[in-house]
Structure formats: C-alpha cells, structure tokens
MIDOBA-74980 format. One record per residue (C-alpha): x, y, z. Coordinates in steps of 0.5 Angstrom, whole numbers, padded with zeros to 4 digits, always signed. Example, Ala and Ser with C-alpha at 12.3 -4.5 7.8 and 13.67 -1.06 7.14 Angstrom:
BEGIN
+0025-0009+0016+0027-0002+0014
This chain:
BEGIN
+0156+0265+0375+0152+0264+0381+0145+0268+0376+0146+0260+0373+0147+0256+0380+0140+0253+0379+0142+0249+0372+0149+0245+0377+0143+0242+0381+0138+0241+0374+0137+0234+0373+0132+0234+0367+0136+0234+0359+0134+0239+0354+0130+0234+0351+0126+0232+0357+0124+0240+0357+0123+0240+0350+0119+0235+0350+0115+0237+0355+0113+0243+0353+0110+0240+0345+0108+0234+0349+0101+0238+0349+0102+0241+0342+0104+0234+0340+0097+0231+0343+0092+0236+0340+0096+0236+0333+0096+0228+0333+0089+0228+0336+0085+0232+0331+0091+0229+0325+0087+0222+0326+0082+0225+0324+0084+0227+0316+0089+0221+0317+0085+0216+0312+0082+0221+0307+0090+0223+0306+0092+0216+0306+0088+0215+0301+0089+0220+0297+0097+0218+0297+0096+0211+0296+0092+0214+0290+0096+0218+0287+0104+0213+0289+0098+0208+0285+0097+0213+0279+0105+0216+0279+0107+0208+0279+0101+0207+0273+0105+0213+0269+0111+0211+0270+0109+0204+0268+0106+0206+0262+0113+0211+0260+0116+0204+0261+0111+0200+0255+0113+0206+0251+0121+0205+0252+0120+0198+0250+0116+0198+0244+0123+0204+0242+0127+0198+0244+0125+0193+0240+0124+0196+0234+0132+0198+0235+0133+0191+0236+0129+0189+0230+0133+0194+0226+0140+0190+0228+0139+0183+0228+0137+0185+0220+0144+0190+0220+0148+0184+0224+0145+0179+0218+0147+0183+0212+0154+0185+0214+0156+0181+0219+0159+0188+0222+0161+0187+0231+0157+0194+0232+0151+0190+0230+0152+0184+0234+0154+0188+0241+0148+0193+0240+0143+0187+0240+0146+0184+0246+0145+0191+0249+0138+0193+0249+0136+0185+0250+0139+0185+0256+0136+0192+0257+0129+0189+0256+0130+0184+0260+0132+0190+0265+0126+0193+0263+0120+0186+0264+0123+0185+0271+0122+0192+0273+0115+0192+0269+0113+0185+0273+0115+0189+0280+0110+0194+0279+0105+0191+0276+0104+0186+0281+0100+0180+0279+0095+0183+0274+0099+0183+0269+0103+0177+0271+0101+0171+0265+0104+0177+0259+0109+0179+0262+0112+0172+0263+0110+0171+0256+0115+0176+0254+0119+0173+0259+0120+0168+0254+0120+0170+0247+0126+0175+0250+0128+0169+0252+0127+0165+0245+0130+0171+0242+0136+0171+0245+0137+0164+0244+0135+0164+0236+0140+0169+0235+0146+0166+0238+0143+0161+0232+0145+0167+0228+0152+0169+0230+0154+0161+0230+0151+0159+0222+0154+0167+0220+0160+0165+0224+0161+0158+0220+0158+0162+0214+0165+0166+0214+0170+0161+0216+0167+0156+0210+0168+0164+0206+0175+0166+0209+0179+0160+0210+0176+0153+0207+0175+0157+0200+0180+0161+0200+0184+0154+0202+0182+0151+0195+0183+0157+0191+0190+0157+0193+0191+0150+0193+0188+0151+0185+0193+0157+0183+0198+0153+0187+0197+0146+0182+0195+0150+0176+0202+0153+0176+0205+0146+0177+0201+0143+0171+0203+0149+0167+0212+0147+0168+0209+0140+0165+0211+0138+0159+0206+0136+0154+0205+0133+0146+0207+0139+0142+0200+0137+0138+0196+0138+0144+0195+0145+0147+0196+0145+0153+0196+0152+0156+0189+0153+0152+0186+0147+0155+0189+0150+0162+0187+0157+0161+0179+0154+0161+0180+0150+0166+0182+0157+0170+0178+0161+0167+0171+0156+0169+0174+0155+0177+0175+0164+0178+0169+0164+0174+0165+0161+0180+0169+0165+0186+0166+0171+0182+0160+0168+0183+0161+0166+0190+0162+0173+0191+0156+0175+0187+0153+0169+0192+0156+0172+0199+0155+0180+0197+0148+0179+0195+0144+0172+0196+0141+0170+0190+0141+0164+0188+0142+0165+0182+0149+0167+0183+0149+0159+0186+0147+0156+0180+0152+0159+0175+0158+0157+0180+0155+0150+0180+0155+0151+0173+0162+0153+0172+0166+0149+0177+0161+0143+0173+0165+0146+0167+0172+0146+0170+0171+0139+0173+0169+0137+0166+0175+0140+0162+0180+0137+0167+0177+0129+0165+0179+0131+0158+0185+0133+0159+0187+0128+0162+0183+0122+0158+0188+0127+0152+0193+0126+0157+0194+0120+0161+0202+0120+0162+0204+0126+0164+0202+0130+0170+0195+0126+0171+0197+0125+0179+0197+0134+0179+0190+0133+0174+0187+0128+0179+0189+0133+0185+0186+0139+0181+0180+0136+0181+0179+0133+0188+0181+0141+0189+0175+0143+0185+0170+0138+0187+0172+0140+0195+0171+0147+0193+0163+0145+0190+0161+0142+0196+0164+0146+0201+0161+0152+0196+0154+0148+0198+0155+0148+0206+0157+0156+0205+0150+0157+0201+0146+0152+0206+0149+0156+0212+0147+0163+0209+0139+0161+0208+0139+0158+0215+0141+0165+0217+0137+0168+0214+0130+0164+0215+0132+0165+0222+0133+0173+0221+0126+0173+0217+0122+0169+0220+0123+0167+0227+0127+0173+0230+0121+0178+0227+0115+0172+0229+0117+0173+0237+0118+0181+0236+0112+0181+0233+0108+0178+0239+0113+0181+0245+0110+0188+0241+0103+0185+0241+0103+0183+0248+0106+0189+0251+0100+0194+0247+0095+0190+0251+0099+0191+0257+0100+0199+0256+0092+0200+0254+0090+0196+0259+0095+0201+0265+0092+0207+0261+0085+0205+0263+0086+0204+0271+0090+0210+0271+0083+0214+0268+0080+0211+0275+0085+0213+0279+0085+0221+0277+0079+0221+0278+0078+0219+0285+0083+0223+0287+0081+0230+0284+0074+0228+0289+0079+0226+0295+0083+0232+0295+0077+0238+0294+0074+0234+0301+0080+0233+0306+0083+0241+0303+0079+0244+0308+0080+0240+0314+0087+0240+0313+0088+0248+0312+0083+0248+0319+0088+0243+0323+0094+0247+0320+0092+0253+0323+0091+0251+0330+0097+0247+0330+0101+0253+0329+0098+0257+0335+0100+0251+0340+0108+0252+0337+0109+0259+0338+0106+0258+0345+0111+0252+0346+0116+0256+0344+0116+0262+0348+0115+0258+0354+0121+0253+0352+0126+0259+0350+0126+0262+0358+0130+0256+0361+0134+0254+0355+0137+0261+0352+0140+0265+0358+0144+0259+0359+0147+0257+0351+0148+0264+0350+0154+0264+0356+0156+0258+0353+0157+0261+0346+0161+0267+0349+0166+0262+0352+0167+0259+0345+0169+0266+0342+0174+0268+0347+0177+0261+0346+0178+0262+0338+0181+0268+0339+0185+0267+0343+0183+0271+0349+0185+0267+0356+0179+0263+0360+0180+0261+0367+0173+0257+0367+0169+0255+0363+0161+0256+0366+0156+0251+0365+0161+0245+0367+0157+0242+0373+0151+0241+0370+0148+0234+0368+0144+0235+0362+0147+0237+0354+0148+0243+0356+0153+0241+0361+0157+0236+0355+0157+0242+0351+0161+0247+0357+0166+0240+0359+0167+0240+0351+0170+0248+0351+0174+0246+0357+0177+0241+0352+0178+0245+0346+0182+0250+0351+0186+0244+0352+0187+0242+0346+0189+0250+0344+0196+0250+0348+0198+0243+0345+0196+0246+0338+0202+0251+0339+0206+0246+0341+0205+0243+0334+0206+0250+0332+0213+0250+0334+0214+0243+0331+0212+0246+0325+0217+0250+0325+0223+0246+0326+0220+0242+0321+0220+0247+0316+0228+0248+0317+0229+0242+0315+0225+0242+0308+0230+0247+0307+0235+0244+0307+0233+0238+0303+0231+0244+0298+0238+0245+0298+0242+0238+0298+0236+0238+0291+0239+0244+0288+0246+0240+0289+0243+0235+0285+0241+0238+0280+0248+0242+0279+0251+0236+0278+0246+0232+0273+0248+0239+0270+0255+0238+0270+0254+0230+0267+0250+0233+0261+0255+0239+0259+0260+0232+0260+0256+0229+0254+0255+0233+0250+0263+0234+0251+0264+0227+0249+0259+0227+0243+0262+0233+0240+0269+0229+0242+0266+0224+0237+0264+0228+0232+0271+0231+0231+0274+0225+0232+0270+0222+0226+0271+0228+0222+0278+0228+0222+0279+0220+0221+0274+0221+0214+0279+0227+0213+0285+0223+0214+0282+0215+0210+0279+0219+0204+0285+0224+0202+0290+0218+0201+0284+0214+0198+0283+0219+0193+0290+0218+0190+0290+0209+0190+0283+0210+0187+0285+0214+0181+0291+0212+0180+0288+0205+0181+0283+0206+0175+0289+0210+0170+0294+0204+0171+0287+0199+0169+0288+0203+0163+0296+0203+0161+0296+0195+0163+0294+0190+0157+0296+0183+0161+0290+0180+0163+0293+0177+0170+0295+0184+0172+0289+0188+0170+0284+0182+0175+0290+0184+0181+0289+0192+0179+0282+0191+0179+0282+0188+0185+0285+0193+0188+0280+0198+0186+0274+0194+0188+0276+0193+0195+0278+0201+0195+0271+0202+0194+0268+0198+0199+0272+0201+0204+0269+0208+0201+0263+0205+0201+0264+0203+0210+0267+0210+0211+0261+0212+0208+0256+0207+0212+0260+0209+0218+0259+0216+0217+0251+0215+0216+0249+0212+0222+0254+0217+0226+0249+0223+0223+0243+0219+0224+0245+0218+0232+0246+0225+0232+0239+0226+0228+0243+0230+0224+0241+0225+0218+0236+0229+0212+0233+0228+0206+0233+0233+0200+0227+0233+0197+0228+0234+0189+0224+0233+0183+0226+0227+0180+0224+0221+0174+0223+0214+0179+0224+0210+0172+0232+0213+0172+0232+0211+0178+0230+0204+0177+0235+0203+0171+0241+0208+0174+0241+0202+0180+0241+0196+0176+0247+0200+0171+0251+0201+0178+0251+0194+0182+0257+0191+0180+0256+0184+0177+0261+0182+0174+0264+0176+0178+0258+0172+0178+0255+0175+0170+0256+0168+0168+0251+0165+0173+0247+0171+0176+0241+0175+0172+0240+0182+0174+0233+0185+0171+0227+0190+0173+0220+0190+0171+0215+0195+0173+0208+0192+0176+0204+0197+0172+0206+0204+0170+0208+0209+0175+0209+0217+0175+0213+0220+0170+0217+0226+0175+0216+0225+0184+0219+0229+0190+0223+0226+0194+0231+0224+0195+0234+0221+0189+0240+0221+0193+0237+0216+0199+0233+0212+0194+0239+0210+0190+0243+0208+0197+0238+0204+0198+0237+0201+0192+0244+0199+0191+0245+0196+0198+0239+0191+0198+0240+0188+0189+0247+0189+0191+0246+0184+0197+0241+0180+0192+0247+0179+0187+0253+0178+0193+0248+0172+0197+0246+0169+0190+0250+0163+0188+0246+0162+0182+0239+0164+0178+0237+0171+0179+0235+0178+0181+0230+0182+0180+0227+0189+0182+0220+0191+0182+0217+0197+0182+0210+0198+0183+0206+0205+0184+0199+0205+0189+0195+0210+0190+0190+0210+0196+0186+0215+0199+0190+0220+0196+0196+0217+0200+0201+0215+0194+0206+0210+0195+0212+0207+0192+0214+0200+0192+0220+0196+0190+0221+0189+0190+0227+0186+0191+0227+0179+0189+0232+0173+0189+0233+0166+0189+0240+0165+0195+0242+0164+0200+0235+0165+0204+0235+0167+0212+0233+0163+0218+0227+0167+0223+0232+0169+0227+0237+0171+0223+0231+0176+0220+0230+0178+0228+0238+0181+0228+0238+0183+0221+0237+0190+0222+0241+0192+0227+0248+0196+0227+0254+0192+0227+0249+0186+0226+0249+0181+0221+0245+0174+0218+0251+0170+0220+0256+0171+0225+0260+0165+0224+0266+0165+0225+0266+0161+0218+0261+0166+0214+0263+0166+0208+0260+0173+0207+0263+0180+0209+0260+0186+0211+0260+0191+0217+0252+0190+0219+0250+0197+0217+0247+0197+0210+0241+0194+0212+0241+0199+0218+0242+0205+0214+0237+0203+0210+0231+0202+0214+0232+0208+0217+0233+0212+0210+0226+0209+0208+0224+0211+0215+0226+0219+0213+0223+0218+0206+0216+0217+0210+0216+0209+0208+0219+0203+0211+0223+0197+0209+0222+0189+0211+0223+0182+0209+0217+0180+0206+0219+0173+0205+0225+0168+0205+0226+0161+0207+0233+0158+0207+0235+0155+0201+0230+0158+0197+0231+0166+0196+0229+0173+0201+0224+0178+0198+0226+0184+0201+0220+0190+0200+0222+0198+0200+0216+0203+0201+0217+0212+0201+0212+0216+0201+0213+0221+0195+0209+0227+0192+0206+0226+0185+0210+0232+0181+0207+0230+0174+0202+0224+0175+0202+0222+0167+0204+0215+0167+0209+0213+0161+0212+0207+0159+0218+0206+0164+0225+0204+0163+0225+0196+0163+0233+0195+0163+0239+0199+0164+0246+0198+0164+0253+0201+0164+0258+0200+0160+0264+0199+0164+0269+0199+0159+0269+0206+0157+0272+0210+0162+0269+0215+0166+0269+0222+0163+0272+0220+0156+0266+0224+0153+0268+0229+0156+0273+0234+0154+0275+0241+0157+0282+0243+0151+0285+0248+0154+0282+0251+0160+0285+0254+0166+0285+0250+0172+0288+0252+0178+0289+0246+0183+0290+0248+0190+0292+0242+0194+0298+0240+0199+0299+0233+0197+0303+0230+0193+0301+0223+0191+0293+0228+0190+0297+0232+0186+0299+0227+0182+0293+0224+0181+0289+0230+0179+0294+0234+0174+0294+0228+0170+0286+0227+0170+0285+0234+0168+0291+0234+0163+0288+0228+0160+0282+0231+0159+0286+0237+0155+0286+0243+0161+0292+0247+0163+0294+0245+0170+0297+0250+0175+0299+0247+0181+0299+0250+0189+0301+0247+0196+0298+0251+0200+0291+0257+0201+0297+0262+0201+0300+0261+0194+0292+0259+0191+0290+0266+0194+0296+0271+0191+0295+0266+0184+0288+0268+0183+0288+0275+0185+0295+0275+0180+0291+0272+0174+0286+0276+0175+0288+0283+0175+0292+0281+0169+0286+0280+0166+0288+0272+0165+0283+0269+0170+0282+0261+0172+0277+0258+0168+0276+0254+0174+0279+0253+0181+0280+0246+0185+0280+0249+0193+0282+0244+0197+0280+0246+0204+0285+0244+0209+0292+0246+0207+0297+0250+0212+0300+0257+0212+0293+0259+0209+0286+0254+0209+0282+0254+0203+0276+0256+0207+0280+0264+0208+0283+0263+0202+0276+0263+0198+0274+0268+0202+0280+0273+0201+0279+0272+0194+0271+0274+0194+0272+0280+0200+0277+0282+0194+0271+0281+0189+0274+0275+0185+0268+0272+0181+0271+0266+0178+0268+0258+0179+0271+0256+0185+0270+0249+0187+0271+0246+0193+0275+0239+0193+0276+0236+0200+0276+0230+0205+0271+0233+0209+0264+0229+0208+0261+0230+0214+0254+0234+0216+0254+0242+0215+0262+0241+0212+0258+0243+0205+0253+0249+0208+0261+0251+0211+0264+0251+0204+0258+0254+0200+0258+0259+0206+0267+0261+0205+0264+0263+0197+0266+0256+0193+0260+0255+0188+0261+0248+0188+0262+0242+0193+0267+0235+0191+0267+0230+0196+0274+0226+0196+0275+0220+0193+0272+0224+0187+0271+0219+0181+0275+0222+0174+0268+0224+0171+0265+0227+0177+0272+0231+0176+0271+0233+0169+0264+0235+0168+0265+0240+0174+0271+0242+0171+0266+0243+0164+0261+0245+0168+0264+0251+0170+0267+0253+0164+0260+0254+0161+0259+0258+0167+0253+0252+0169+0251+0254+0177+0251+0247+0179+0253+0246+0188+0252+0239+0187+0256+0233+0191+0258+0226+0190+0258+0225+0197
C-alpha cells in the first residue's frame, strides 16, 4: 500500500486530471472546428428545413385521404343513419383539426392566411354537420314515435268504430275497410318516402290520406248517430298524421341539401387550398436540395482533415492520462472481488484519498459492512421460513375439514333424495287404490249428489298426484338430475291433446276453451312431448282455474329465423289478471300471485317454476307478455325444436275428450293370462278387478318369492303368463331379484314393471333388472289395459306414465 502513498496526499479529482489532459486536444479541436462550423450549420439548417418541408408535404398528402374518408361518411351517416358513421366523422375532423395545428407549427407564417382558412371551413364543416345529426335526428323521432304514435291511435280507433252498431242497409265494414285500406296505403308510402326520398312517394301519401279523410266525412254524413265522436277522432288521427308526415319530408330535404351542398362546398375548398399549400412546399423544397448537395461537397474536405487531427491528440491524451489513474482503480477492483466472494478484507486501500477514487474505496468499506448484516437477515430468513411451515400446515387442516363439510353435504343430499323417494313410494301405493276405485264406484253409482261427492274425491286425489309430482320435479331439477328425451312428435297432437286434457267442467257454462294456430306449422319436430304437454297443461289449466267468465285461448305460432326455428304458444285469457309485483314473484318455488291469508286460489307455487324451467331444458323461455288486473294475462311459451318434417298441413283447431267414456273400454284383452305380483291388498283389489273387467284371467301373488316359482312354474309347463304385473318392492323377495332370477333362468315372457317408485334412474334400475315395460303408480285403468294388450301382441313399448 505505501507503492500508493502519494494518492493519500493528492488534492486534484479524477476529473481535474482528465481535464487537464484534453484541455489541449479540446483547444485545438474547437480552434480549427470554428473554422467549418457555418458551413456545417448551414448544411444542417439545410437539411432539418428540407426534412420538415418532406414531412409537410406527407402531411397535405394525409389530409387530402382524410377528407376524402370524410366525404365518404358524412354521405354513409345521410343515407342510414348508422352510429358507426356518425362517430367516424367525428373522428378524423378532429384528426384534421390535429393535422392543420401541427401544419400552422411547421409552416410558420408562409402559409398562415390558408391554413387559417381551412381552420374555418373545418370549423364550419363541423357545425353544419352537428346540423345533420339534429334534422336526422327529428327526422327519426317524427318516424319512430310520433308516426307510429298515430298509427297506432287509428288501428286502435278503427277497431272501436267496427264494435259500433250501424243501419243494417249501410255497410259499415266495407266503408271502413277503405278508410284502413287508404290510411296503411300512405304508411307504405311513407316508408317508400323514408327508405328512398322520392318525392313521388310523398305525394301518393298525401293522396291517400286525402282519400281516407274523405271517406271518413262520409261516413259520418251517411252516419251522424252512431260512433260520430270515434269518426271525428279518426280524422283528427289522420289529419295529425299528414302533417306530422310533412315536418318528417321537410326534415329529410333539409338534411340532405345540407349533405349535398354545403358539407360537399367546404370540403371542396379545404381540398382546394391545401393543393395550393402542397405545391407550393414541393417547390422550396427543390431549392433547398439543391444548396445542400453544393454544401455538402465544400466542407467534406475539411471536415475529414479536422477529423484526423483530432484523433492524433486523443490518443496522446490517453496514454498520458492512463499513468496516474489506472494502477490506483485496478487495486480498487481487486478489493471488490474479494468482498463478493466472500474472501475476508482487513482494509480497504485507497480510503484516504480526496478525489472519486477515494469515494469509491470508502464505498467498498461500506459494502463489507453491509455484507455481515446481509447474514444477519440470512438468519432471519430462516426463522421466517419456519414459520411459513407451519402456516402450510394449519392450511392443509383447513382444507381437510371443508373436505369433511362437503362429504357432510352431499350425505345430506342423498338423505334428501331417499327420503323423497321413500314418501313418493309410500303417497302413491295408497293412492293408486283411492283413484281406482274412485273411478270403478263412479261407474256403479246413478244418483247424481253421490256421483258429484265421488267425483270430488277423484279431482282432489289427482291434484295431490299432480303435487306429488311438482314436488318430485324440482327435487331433480336442484339436483340437475331433470332431462328432456328428444322424440319425434306432431306439434298439432300436442296442441289438441292439451285442450282434451284440462278439466273444464265446473266452469263450462262460463268459460270458453279454444285453439287457433297463427299460420301453419311443421307436420313432425323433435323434442319432448312429455315436458311440452306439462307445460301446456299448467298455463291453460291456470288460464281456465283464474278465469271467472269469458274465455281461454292457445295459440300456436311457427318462425323461422336464420335458420333458427321457433315454436311459440300463446296462452291468452280474460281473468283475474296480476299487479307488477305479483309478476315479480310469479316464478319463484313455493311462490304465488296471491299470498293472502284470504286468497281465493290454492296451489303449491311450483307449476310455474317448473315450467320455466321446462322451457329453459327445451332451449326456449317462459314469461308474462301482458297482463293488467281485471283485465287478463298472456302468457308466451318458446322451444327451440329440430324440423323433422318441414311440410306444413292444415293443423288440428280444436279437440276434446269425451269424459264420459270410461278409460280403456275400448280396449279388450279376453282371456289373457296375467300374473300380478303385489303386496297390497287394497291394490290388489283394485288391479284384479280392472283387468277382470277387461276380460284377462288374474292369478295373484304376495310377494317376489311366489311371482318367481309361479312363472318359472307356468313356464316349464309350457303355460306362460301372457303378461306379468311385477311390483318392484315387496318382501321376502323384491321385484327387481325376482325379474332377474326369472331371466338368468332364461324366462322370455312380457315382464312389467308397476311401482311406486318415480323418481330419476328408478326406470333405467327397472329396465335394467330385465322388465320390458316400466308403470308408474297411480296407473290410470287405460294405461293398465293397453300395457296388458301391448304385451300380448307382443309390441316392444318401455313406455312410462310418469
């Protein structure tokens, strides 16, 4: 360290040194520098002035695009109206007026007069077209609402006027029917007028509404009783629509003499006076180019002369430089190496020392410093790290248990689903014998008071079924176990098959039921009939429970749009009606329009709430299109089905059922075997005397055990069941193990199932066990009977009354 002593008592900086030694080459170099110095000023003056000319010249070019894309939007945005338009426009003039500041910063005052005059046709453009969008704005109000305000207002009076009574001798519908037939006449043309401005359009409007105006007055001069205060409205209606059809035709003109004239004059003398300012650019610049190719060949020499020298004195100033500074720097150096790797310093040399050197040895001696407290927080790091560990570990626990509390749910889900499976099971075996023999004691019974209290019985027995059903609906759908089976169906069917199946009996005498189908339909659609029919049932069976009086309709209607087709149905009735926020509740579960205390109307809430989600699974929607307290709800069904067969036949208008033939009385199966496995008594009663009745021979067993040695029995005696009834659940030996015994053992006969179990997979677990037909109780006695005949002829059906 004593080799660098001299440098503890060195007073001068690195920098002083340094400048000293350039301060020579400096000298010269600036001396003989000053002597090129205006010719290479002038030649970069000469060439920043050609490059911003160049630049300029570019900008005029983009100008001139950028108004020509203007013209092109402002006659978009007048001929469509389209907001694309509209927002383009204000895009590039506000990239023009962008373009005209940065023009009026490089071209100085040369140019200044034209520049500002493009300043204010920019300006004047803009203004004129914020003139447009306000006259093609009024022009779409006056179209869109004060036009169709009156159209409305006429069909609306029209059919007032056509509920009048008039003479018999004058005919009214045909004097009306040309009034209508002049007023639409004259929308067509105003829409001619709108899609194209013709004035021609304009006047055979006039002509038409000049028409209607006429026939009105004589209808009423033929006519001055009756209706004269809804005739003297429809001509006011049509007299307002006139003028109102003048302020949209004088708006329309405005807008486009505007477009057409005056927006095209300004861009025409913006284009015309940026030429001028681009030509003249391009001339100067000539000029420039030229003076600088002569500049640049006098200073080339000089400059290359001055180069040379300059390099000379560098490298002297260099080497002379390099003695004291480098020794010194490089000890420095050696000292940092050691200290990043860790090698133990004792001193750092250089310390002493008052120039940057010297800042640079004191900096070394703080990095060994902070290299002891850096394995401090080494240590600290560590513990740290310990105790990540244990958080890790209390988060694993965590995560155990939300594994534990989800297990716990789903447990409770499956609780759930059992439990509903075993209270269907249980609620529908005893109602399959209080229906049945409900309906087989309508039939013995002749007094009128004790068929009305029977037939009581049996309605309220179905609408417990019906919420026995609801109820195991949305159980599958908050599982998302619900599904739809696609199947190939007539739409027609299904339409009349609903109005043969809602139950109008009680309110016949003041309640009318129809269908009418808006337009022709497909003849054949896939979807599922089953949840269409549901559906269908629930909203007219709504219809008809919340109307008092009037009528019920159902209309179908087909669209097909872009390929996408749709079904709708319209269910239309003139009842009770619902307030806004009864329609906000309407299609929640357990919910109802009214929840009174007082209400008049039963129901669980789940019809509608099924429904919608029905709808939902067929690809469509459900939901209240009109309805007004005392005056009526509209509900509107949508699916979305695939076109099977696309022809378009005349559809079923109207059907209904007879009910006052009795279920399967058409249907006879004389003399057919038929084993009936089944464990209750009151079903067992019930079932032997349906079939009985039909003509089968009815053979009786208590549990699976005996079904299973009586048809393994009849078979091996060549004298198989025509049919056998399998309950599924029945003790000693279920129907599931005894359908599959019979069929390990190679039975082929008709095997049908006929339980209580309706819940989902219960018919896949049927199908499954090897019964060829699936029967959910309560089983209707035609359902029963046509299974039974089915079977019989052999006809391989799995079908489910469910």
């Amino acid at each position: 360290m004593a080799r660098w002593a001299p440098f503890n008592h060195c007073y001068f900086s690195v920098k002083a040194k340094i400048s000293i030694g350039f301060s020579v080459v400096l000298l010269l170099h600036i001396s003989i520098a000053v002597l090129c110095h205006q010719g290479l000023t002038s030649a970069k003056l000469a060439l920043e002035t050609s490059y911003l000319l160049r630049h300029d010249v570019d900008q005029f070019d983009q100008i001139d695009r950028h108004v020509s894309a203007l013209q092109r939007n402002v006659l978009l945005f007048a001929f469509t109206g389209y907001g694309g338009p509209e927002v383009r426009v204000r895009q590039i003039q506000d990239e023009l007026g962008h373009l005209l500041k940065q023009a009026s910063l490089l071209d100085g005052e040369s140019d200044a007069e034209s520049l500002d005059r493009m300043h204010a046709h920019l300006a004047s453009h803009q203004e004129i077209f914020d003139a447009v969008i306000s006259d093609r704005a009024k022009r779409r109000k006056i179209v869109n609402e004060e036009l169709r305000s009156y159209e409305a207002r006429f069909a609306e009076t029209i059919k007032k006027i056509s509920t009048t009574r008039f003479d018999s001798s004058y005919p009214a519908s045909e004097q009306l029917a040309k009034i209508e037939a002049a007023f639409r006449t004259a929308e067509i043309e105003n829409l001619r007028f709108i899609i194209a401005p013709d004035s021609s359009h304009f006047r055979n409007a006039q002509r038409q509404l000049d028409d209607a105006i006429k026939l009105i007055d004589e209808f009423q001069s033929k006519n001055p009783d009756a209706a004269n205060q809804q005739l003297t409205q429809l001509k006011q209606i049509v007299t307002s629509y006139d003028s109102t059809t003048i302020q949209m035709v004088q708006s329309t003109r405005g807008y486009l003499h505007l477009v057409n004239v005056v927006l095209a004059g300004e861009l025409s003398e913006f284009r015309r006076l940026a030429s001028e300012i681009r030509e003249r650019q391009a001339s100067r610049l000539n000029v420039i180019h030229q003076e600088l190719i002569r500049n640049t060949e006098s200073y080339q020499l000089w400059s290359n002369f001055f180069s040379a020298l300059t390099i000379i004195l560098g490298i002297i100033a260099a080497w002379v430089i390099g003695r004291s500074i480098a020794p010194p720097l490089n000890a420095i150096a050696t000292t940092f190496d050691k200290l990043t790797t860790g090698e133990s310093v004792q001193s750092v040399p250089g310390t002493g020392r008052n120039d940057e050197l010297g800042r640079l040895a004191n900096a070394a001696e703080a990095f060994k410093n902070q290299a002891s407290e850096t394995r401090q927080l080494l240590k600290a790091a560590e513990a740290s790290k310990i105790e990540l560990d244990m958080l890790n570990a209390r988060l694993s626990e965590e995560k155990a248990r939300a594994e534990l509390m989800a297990s716990e749910a789903t447990a409770a889900t499956t609780a759930k689903s059992d439990f509903l499976a075993n209270m269907s099971h249980e609620i529908r075996t005893p109602m399959t014998a209080i229906l049945g023999f409900t309906e087989t004691i309508s039939e013995r019974i002749a007094d009128d008071d004790d068929s009305s209290e029977i037939e009581t019985i049996r309605r309220n027995g179905q609408h417990l079924l019906s919420v026995i059903n609801d109820i195991l609906d949305l159980s599958k759908i908050e599982s998302g176990k619900m599904s739809v089976e696609l199947v190939d169906c007539n739409p027609s069917s299904i339409v009349a098959e609903t109005l043969s199946l809602v139950d109008v009996r009680d309110k016949e005498d003041r309640v009318e039921v129809h269908s009418r189908f808006n337009g022709q339909i497909p003849a054949m659609i896939r979807t599922d009939p089953t949840r269409l029919r549901q559906i269908l049932i629930n909203l007219v069976g709504n219809a008809i429970k919340f109307t008092e009086s009037g009528q019920v309709e159902l209309i179908t209607t087909y669209q097909d749009d872009n390929n996408e087709p749709t079904l709708s149905f319209d269910v239309i009735d003139t009842g009770i009606g619902m307030s806004a926020d009864q329609v906000k509740r309407l299609f929640q579960p357990f919910s109802q329009a009214d929840t009174s205390t007082t209400r008049r109307y039963g129901g669980t809430g789940l019809g509608l709430t099924l429904s919608k989600h029905f709808a939902e699974l067929l690809g469509g929607g459900l939901q209240v299109v009109r309805t007004e307290l005392g005056e009526g709800t509209q509900f509107r069904l949508t699916i979305k089905p695939q076109i099977v067969d696309d022809t378009k036949p005349n559809p079923i208008q109207e059907q209904h059922a007879d009910s006052t033939k009795p279920a399967g009385a058409d249907i006879r199966i004389d003399g057919v075997r038929v084993l009936l496995a089944e464990d209750g008594l009151d079903n067992q009663r019930l079932l032997t005397f349906i079939l009985k009745k039909a003509g089968a021979i009815v053979e009786v067993v208590e549990n699976g055990l005996a079904a299973k040695e009586a048809i393994l029995k009849a078979w091996n005696q060549s004298n198989s069941y025509g049919c056998v009834l399998m309950d599924m659940q029945m003790p000693i030996l279920s129907g599931y193990d005894a359908t599959r015994a019979v069929r390990e053992e190679g039975y082929p006969g008709w095997i049908i199932a006929l339980t209580a179990h309706a819940m989902v997979g219960d018919k896949e677990l049927c199908l499954d066990a090897g019964c060829d037909q699936y029967l959910t109780k309560p089983v209707s006695r035609k359902t029963l009977v046509q299974a039974v005949f089915d079977a019989t002829l052999g006809m391989p059906n799995a079908v489910s009354n469910n």
